[in-house]
Backbone as CSV, one residue per row, in Angstrom:
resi,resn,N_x,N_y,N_z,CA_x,CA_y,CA_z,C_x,C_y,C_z
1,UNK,67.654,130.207,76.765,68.591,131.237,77.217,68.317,131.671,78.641
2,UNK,67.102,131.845,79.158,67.060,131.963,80.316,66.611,130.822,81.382
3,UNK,67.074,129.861,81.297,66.729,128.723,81.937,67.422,128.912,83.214
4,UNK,68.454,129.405,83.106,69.105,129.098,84.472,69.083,130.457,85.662
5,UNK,67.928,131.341,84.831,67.348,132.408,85.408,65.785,132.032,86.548
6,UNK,65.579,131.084,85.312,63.835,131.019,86.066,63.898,129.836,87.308
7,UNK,63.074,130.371,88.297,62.538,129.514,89.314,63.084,128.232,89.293
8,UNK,63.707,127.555,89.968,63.468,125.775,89.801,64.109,125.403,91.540
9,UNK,63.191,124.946,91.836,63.460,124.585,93.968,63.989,123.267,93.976
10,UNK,63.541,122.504,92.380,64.767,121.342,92.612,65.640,121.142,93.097
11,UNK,65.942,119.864,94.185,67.069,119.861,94.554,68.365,119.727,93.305
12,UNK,69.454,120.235,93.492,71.031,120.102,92.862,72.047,119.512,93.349
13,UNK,73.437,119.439,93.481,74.383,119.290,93.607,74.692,121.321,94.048
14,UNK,74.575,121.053,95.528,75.228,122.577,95.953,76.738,122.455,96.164
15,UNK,77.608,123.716,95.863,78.597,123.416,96.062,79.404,124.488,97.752
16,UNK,80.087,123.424,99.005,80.235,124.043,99.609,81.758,124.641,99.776
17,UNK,81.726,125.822,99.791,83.075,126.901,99.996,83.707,126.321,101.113
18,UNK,85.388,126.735,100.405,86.161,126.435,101.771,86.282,127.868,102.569
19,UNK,87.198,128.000,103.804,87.278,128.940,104.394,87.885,130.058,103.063
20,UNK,88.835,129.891,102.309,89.454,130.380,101.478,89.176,130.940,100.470
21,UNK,88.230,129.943,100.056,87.634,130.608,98.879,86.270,131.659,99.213
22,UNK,85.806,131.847,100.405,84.919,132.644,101.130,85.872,133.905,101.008
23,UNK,86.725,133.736,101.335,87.925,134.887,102.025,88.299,135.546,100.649
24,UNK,88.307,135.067,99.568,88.509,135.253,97.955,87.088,135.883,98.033
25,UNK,85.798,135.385,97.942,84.217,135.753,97.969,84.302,136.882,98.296
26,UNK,84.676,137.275,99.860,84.577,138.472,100.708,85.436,139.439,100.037
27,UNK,86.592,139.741,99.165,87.322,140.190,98.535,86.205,140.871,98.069
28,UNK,86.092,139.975,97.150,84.651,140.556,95.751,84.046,141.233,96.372
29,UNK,83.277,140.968,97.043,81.892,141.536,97.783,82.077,143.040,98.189
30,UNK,83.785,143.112,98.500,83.900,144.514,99.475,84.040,145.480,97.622
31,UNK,84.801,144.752,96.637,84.557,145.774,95.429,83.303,146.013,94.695
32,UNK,82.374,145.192,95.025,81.072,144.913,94.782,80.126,146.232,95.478
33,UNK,80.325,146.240,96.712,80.149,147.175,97.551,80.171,148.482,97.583
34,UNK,81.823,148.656,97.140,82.359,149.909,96.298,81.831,150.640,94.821
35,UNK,81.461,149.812,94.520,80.767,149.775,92.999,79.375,150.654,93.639
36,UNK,78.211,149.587,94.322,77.385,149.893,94.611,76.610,151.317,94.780
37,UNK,77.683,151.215,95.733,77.820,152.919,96.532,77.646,154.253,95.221
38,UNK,78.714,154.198,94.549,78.696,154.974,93.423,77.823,155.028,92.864
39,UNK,77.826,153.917,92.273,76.553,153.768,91.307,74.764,154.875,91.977
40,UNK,74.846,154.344,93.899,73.645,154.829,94.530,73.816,156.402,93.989
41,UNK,74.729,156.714,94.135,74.790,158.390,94.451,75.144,158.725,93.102
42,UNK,75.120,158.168,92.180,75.207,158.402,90.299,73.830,159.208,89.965
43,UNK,72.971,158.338,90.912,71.671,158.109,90.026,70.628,159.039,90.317
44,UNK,70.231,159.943,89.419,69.348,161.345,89.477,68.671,161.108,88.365
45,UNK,67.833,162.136,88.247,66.377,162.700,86.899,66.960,162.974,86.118
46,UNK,66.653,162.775,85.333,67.276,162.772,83.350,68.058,162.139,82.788
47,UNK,68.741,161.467,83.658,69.181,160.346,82.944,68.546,159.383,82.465
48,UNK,69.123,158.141,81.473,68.540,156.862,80.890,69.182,155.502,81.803
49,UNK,68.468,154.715,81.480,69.264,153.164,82.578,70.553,153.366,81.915
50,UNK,70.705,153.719,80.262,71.901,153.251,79.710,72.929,154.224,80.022
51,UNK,72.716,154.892,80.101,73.800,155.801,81.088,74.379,155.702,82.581
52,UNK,73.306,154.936,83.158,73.694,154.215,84.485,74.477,153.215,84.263
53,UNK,73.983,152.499,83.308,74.952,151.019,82.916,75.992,151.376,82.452
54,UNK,76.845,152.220,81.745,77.634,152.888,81.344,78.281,153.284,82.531
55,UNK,77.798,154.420,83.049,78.542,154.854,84.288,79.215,153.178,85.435
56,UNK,78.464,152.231,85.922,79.056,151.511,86.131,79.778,150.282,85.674
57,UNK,80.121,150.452,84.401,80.667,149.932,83.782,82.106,150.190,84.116
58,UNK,82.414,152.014,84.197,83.168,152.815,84.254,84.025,152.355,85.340
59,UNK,83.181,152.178,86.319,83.334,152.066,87.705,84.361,150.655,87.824
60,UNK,83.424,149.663,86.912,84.234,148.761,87.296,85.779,148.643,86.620
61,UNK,85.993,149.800,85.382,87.229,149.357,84.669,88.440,150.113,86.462
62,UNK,88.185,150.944,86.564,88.626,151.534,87.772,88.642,150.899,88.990
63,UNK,88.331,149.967,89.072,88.397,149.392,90.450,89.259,148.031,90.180
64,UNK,88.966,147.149,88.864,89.807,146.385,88.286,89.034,145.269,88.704
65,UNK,87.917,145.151,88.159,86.731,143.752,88.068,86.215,143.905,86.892
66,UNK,85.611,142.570,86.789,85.078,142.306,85.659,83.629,142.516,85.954
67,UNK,82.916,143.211,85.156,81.247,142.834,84.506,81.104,141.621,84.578
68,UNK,80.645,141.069,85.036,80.408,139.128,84.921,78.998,138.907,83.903
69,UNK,78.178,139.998,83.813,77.242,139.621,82.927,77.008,140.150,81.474
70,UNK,78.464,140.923,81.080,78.226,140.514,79.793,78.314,139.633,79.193
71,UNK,77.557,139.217,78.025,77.884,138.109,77.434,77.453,136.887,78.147
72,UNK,77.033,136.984,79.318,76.604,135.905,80.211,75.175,135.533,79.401
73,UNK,75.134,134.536,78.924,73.893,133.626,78.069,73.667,134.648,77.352
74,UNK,74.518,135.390,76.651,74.364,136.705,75.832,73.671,137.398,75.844
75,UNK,73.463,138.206,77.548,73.298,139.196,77.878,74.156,140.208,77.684
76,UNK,73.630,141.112,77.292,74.455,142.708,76.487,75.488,143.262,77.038
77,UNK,75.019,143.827,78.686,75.104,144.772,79.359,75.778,144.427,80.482
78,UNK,76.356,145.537,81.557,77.218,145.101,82.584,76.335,145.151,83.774
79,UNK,74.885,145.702,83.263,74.107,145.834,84.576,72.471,145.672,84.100
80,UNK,71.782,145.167,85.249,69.850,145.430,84.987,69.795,146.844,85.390
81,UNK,68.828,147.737,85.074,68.605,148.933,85.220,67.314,148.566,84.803
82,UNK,66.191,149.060,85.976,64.639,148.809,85.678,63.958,150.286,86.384
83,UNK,62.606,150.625,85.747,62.419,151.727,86.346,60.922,151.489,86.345
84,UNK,60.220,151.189,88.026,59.202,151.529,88.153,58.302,149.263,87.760
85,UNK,57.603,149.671,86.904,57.344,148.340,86.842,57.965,147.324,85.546
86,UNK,59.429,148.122,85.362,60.332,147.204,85.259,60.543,146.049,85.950
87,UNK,60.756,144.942,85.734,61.054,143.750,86.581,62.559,143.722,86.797
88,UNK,62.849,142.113,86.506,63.918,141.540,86.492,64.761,141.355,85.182
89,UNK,66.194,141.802,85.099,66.985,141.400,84.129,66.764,142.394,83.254
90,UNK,66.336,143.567,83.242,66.186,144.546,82.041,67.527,145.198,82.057
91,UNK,67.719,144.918,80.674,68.458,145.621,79.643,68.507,147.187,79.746
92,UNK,69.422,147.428,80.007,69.560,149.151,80.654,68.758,150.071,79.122
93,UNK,67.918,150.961,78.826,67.080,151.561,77.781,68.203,152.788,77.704
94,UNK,68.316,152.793,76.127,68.551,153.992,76.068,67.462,155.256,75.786
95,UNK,66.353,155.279,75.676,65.180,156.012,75.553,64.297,156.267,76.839
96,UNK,64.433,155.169,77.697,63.348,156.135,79.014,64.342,156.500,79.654
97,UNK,63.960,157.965,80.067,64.170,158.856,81.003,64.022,159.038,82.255
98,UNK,64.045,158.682,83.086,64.316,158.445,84.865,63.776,159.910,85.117
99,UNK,62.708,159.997,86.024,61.940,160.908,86.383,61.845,160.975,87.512
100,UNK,61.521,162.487,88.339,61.429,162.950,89.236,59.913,161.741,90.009
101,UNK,59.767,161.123,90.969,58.892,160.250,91.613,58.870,159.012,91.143
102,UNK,59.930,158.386,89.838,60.295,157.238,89.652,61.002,156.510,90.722
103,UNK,60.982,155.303,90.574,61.788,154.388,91.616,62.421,153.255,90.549
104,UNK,63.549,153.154,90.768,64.609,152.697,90.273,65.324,151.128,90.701
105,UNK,65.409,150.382,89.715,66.052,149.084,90.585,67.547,148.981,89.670
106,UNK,68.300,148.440,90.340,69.766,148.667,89.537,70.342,146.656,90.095
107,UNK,70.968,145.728,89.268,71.744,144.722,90.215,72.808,144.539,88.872
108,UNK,73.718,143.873,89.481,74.822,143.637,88.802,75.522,142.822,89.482
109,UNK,76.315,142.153,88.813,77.504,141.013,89.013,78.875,141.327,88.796
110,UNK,79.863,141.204,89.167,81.112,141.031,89.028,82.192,140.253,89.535
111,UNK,82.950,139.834,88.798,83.700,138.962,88.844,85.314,139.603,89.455
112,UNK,85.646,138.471,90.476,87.342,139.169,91.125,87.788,138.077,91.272
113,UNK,89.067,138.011,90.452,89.967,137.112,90.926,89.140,135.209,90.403
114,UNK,88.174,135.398,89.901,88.130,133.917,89.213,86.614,133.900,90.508
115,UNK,86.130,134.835,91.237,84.855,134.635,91.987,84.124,135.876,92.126
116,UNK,82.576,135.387,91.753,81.717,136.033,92.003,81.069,137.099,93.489
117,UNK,80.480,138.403,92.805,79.516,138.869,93.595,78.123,139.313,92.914
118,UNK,77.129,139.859,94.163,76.116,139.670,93.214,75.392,140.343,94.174
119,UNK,74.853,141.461,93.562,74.382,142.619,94.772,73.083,143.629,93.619
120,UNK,72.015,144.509,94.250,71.511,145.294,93.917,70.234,146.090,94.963
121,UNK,69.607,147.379,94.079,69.210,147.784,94.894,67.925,148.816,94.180
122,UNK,66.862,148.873,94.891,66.020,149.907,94.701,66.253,151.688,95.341
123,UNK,66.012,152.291,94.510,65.831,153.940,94.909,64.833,154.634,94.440
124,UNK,64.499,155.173,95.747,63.636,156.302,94.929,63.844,157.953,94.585
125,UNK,63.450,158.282,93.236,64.032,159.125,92.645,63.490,160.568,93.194
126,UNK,63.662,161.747,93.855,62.669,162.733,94.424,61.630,162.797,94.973
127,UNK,61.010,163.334,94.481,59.554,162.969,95.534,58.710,161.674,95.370
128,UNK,58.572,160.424,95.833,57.920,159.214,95.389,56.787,159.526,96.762
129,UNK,55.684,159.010,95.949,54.302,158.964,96.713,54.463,158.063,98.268
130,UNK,53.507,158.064,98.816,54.163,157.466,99.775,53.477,155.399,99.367
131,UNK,53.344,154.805,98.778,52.946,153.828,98.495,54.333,153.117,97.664
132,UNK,55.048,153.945,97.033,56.313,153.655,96.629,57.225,153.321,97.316
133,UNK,57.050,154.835,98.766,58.451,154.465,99.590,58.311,153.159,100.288
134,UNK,56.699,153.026,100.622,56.765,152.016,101.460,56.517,150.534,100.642
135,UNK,56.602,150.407,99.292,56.984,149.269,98.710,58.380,148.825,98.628
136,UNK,59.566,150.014,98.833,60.698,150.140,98.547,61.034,149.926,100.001
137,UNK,61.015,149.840,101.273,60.622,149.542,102.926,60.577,148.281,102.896
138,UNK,59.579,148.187,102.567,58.971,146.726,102.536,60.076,145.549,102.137
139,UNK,60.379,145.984,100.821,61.511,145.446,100.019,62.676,144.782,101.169
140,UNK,63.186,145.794,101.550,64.537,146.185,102.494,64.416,145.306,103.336
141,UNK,63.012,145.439,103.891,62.972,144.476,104.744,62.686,143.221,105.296
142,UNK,62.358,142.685,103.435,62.006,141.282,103.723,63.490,140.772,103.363
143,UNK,64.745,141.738,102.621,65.407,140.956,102.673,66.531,140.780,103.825
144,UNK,66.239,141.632,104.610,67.003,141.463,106.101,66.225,140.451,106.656
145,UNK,64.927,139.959,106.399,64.229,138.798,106.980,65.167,137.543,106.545
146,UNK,65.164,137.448,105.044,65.698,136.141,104.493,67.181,136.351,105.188
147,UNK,67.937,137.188,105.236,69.519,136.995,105.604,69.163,136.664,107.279
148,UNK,68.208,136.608,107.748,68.405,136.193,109.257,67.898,134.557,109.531
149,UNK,67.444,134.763,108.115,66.704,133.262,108.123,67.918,132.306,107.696
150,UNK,68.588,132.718,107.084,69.449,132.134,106.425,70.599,131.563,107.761
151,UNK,71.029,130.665,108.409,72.208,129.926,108.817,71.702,128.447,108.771
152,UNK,73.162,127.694,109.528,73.214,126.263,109.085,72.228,125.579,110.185
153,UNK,71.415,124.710,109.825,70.550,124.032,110.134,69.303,124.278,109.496
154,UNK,68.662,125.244,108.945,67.473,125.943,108.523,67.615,125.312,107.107
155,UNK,66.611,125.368,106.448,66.098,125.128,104.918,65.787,126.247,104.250
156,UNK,66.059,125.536,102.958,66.039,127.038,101.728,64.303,127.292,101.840
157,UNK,63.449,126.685,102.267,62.269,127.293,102.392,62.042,128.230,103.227
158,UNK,62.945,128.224,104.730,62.535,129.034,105.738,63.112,130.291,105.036
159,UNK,63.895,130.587,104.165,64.255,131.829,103.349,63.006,132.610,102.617
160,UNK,62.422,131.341,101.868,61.431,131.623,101.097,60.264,132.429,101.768
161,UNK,59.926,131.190,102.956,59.117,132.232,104.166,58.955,133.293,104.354
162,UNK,60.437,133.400,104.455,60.529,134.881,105.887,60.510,136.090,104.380
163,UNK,60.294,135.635,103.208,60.661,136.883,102.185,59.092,137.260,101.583
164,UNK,58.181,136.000,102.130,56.653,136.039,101.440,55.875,136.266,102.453
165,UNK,56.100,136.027,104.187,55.649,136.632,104.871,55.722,137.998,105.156
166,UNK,56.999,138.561,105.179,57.065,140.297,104.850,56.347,141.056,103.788
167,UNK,56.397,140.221,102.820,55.795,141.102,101.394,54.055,140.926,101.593
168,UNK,53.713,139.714,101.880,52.436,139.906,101.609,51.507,140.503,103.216
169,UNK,52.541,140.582,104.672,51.652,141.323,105.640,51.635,142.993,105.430
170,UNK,52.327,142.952,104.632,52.669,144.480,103.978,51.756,145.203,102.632
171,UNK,51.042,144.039,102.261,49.730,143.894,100.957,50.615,143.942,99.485
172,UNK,51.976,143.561,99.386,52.776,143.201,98.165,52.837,142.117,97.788
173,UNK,53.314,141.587,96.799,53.294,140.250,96.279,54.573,139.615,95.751
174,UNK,55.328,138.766,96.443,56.505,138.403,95.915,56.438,137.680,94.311
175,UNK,57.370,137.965,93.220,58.015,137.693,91.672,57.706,136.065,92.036
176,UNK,56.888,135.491,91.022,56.911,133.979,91.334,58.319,133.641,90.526
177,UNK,58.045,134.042,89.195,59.051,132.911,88.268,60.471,132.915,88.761
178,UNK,60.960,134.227,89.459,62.743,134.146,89.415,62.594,133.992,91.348
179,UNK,64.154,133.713,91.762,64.654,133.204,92.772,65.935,133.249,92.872
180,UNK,66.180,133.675,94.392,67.787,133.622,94.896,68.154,132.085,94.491
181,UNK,69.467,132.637,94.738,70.379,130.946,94.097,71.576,131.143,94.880
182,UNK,72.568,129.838,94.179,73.455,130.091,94.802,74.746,130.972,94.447
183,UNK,75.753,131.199,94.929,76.697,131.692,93.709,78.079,131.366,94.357
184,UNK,79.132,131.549,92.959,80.371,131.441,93.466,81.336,131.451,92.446
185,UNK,81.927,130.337,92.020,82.503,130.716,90.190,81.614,131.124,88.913
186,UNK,80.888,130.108,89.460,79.452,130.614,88.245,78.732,131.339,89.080
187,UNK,77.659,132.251,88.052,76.675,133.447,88.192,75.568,132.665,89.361
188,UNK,75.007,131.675,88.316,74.260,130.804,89.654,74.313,129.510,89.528
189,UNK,74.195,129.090,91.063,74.625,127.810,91.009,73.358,127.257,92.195
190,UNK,73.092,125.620,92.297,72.121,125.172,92.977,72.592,125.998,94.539
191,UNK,71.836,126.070,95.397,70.108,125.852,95.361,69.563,127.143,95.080
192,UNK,68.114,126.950,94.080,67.417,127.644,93.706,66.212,128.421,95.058
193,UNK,65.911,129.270,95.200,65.597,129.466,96.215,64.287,130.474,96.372
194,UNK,62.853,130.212,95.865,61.889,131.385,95.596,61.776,131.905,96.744
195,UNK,60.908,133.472,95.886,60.516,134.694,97.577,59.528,134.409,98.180
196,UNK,58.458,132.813,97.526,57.321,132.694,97.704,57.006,131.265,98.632
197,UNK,56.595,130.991,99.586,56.409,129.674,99.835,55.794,128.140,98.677
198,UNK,56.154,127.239,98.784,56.133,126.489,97.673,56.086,125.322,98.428
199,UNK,55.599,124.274,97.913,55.747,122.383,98.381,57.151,122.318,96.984
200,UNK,57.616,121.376,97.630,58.861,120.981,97.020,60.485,120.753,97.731
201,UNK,61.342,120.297,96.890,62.688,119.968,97.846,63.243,120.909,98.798
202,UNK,63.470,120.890,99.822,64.431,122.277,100.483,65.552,122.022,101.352
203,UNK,66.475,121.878,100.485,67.897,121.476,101.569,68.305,122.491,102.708
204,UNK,68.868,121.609,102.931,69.606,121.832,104.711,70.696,122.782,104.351
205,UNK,70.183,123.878,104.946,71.862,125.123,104.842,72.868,124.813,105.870
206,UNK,73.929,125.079,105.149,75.173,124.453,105.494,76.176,125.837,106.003
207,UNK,77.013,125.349,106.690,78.325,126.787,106.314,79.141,126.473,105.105
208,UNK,79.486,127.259,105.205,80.170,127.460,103.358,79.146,127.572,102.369
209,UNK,77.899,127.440,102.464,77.398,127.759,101.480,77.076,129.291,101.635
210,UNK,77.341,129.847,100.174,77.565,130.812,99.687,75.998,131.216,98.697
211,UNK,74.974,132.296,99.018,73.933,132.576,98.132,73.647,134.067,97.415
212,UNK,73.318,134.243,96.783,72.542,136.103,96.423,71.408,135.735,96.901
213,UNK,71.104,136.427,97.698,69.815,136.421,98.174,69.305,137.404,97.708
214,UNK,67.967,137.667,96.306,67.485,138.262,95.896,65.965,138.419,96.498
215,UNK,65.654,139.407,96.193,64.422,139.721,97.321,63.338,140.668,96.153
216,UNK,62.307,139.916,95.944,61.889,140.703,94.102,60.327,140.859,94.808
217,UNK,59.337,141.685,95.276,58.125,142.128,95.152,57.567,143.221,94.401
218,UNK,56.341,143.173,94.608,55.537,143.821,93.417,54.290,144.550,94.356
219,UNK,53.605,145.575,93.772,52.359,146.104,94.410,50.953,145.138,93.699
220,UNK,51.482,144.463,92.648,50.466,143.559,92.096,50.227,142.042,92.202
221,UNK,50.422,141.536,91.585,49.519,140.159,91.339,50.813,139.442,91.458
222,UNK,52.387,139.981,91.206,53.510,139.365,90.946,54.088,137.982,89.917
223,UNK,53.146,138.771,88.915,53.397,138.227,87.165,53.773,139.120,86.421
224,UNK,54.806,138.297,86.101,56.132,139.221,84.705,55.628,138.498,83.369
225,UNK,56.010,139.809,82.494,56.183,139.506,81.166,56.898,139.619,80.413
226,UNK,57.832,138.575,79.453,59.388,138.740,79.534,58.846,139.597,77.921
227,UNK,59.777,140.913,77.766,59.733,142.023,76.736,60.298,141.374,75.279
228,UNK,60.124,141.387,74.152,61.136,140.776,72.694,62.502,140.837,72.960
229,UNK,63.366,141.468,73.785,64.853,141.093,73.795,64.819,139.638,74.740
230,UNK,64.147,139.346,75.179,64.140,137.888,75.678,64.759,138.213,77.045
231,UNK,65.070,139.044,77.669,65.774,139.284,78.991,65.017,140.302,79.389
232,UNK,64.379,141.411,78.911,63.803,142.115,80.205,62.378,141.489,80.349
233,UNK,61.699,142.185,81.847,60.268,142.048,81.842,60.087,143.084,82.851
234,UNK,58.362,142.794,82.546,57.820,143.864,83.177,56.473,143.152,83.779
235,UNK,55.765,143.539,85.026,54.713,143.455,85.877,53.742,143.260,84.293
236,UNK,53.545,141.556,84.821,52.016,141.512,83.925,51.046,142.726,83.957
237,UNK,50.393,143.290,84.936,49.646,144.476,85.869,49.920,145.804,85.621
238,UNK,51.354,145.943,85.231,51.671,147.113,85.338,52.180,147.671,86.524
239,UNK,51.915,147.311,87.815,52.541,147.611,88.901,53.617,147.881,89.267
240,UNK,54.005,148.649,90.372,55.535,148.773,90.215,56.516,148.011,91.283
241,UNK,57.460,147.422,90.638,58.685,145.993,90.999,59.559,146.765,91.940
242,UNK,59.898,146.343,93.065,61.281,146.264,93.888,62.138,145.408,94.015
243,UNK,63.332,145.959,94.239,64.582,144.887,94.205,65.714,144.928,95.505
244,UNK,65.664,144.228,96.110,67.081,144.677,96.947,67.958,142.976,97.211
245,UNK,69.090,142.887,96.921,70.053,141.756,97.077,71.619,141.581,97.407
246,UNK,71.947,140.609,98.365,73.376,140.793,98.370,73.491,139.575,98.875
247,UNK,74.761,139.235,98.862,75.539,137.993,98.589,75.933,137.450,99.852
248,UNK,75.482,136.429,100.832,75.764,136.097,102.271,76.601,134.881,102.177
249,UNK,77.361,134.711,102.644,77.944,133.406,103.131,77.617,132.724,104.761
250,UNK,77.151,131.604,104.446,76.826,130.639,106.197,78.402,130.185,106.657
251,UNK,77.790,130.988,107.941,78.968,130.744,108.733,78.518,130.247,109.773
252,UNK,79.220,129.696,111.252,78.590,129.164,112.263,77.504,129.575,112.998
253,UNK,77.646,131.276,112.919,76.941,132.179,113.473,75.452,132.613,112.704
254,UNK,75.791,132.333,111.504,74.550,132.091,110.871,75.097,133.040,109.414
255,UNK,74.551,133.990,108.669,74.990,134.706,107.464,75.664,135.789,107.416
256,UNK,76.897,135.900,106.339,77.861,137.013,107.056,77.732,137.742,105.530
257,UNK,77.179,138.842,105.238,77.203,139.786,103.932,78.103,140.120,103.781
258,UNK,78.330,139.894,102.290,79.721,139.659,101.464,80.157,140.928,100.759
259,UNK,78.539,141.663,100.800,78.272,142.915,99.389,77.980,143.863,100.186
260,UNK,79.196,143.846,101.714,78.298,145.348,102.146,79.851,145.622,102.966
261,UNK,79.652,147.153,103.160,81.385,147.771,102.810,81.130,147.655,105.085
């Protein structure tokens, strides 16, 4: 079930966008965007993830997109909602409570018009220590590293680079098992793309290719442990996980964000 979640730098069959169907992409991205936003300024103390997931659920019947991940490899929910050393892919809880110095990761997918977006984000909840904010910094800014790394001529490794050199001169540790990919009709599609440097295939970025560039570090060792619903996890360590991602398309100029208003 989660195969097409975990890590794999194998080369694929990538598929490249026409001008058009980018222009369809960019559609998404700007309701994707819209979503986002809300969702940021939803999110306070006392609430549960499942009330966040709920609330943008809401969001999306109102804007007129689809949830793309329910039911996706029969995943539940319309959104991940993780708190603290939550990882990746958690199942929004209806029992923990979002607390004053928690930090929060939220991503979600949706579908417009027959194409994908694919965006998320870390927050911190009131007063966070200062080792939080600046894991949540850190975050931000390795993934403005990978989106600069990202145009045509460069390799899906120099992505990988620029996302494991930020995290670890910063003393964090980039998520080994999961990785940006690509996207477009489907959720993900080749090339697979880790936050970590690796030996292995790394194709040539193209224009038209279309990615989520997910950006996943940790204050620890950056080993997950996937929870009994088979979709969430959490920091082997205990440590606490950041998230920040959005959806670029290569253009001549190099990457043009799809998921930002």
């Amino acid at each position: 079930m989660l195969k097409l979640f975990i890590m794999n730098p194998k080369s694929q069959t990538i598929i490249i966008k026409s001008d058009q169907e980018i222009n369809l992409m960019r559609e998404a991205g700007k309701y994707h965007a819209e979503l986002i936003e809300k969702v940021r300024e939803f999110i306070k103390p006392g609430q549960t993830p499942y009330e966040i997931d709920k609330f943008a659920h809401k969001i999306c019947k109102e804007l007129d997109v689809i949830p793309a991940q329910i039911g996706y490899e029969d995943y539940p929910s319309a959104t991940c909602v993780g708190v603290n050393d939550d990882a990746v892919h958690c199942i929004p809880s209806k029992d923990k409570v979002i607390k004053d110095g928690d930090i929060v990761t939220f991503d979600t997918v949706i579908l417009k018009d027959g194409w994908h977006a694919d965006g998320g984000f870390t927050i911190g909840i009131g007063k966070v220590d200062s080792e939080g904010k600046r894991l949540i910094a850190t975050c931000k800014k390795a993934l403005r590293a990978a989106i600069k790394a990202t145009k045509p001529g460069a390799r899906t490794k120099d992505i990988s680079k620029a996302v494991h050199r930020i995290a670890t001169q910063a003393g964090f540790t980039p998520i080994k098992k999961f990785a940006a990919h690509g996207l477009g009709k489907n959720i993900h599609e080749p090339p697979s793309i880790p936050n970590h440097t690796w030996n292995g295939p790394s194709p040539v970025l193209k224009k038209g290719m279309v990615l989520a560039l997910d950006t996943m570090i940790c204050e620890g060792q950056g080993e997950v442990d996937f929870l009994e619903d088979g979709w969430s996890t959490k920091t082997k360590d205990g440590k606490r996980f950041a998230f920040f991602e959005h959806t670029v398309a290569i253009t001549e100029k190099g990457a043009e964000i799809l998921t930002k208003k």
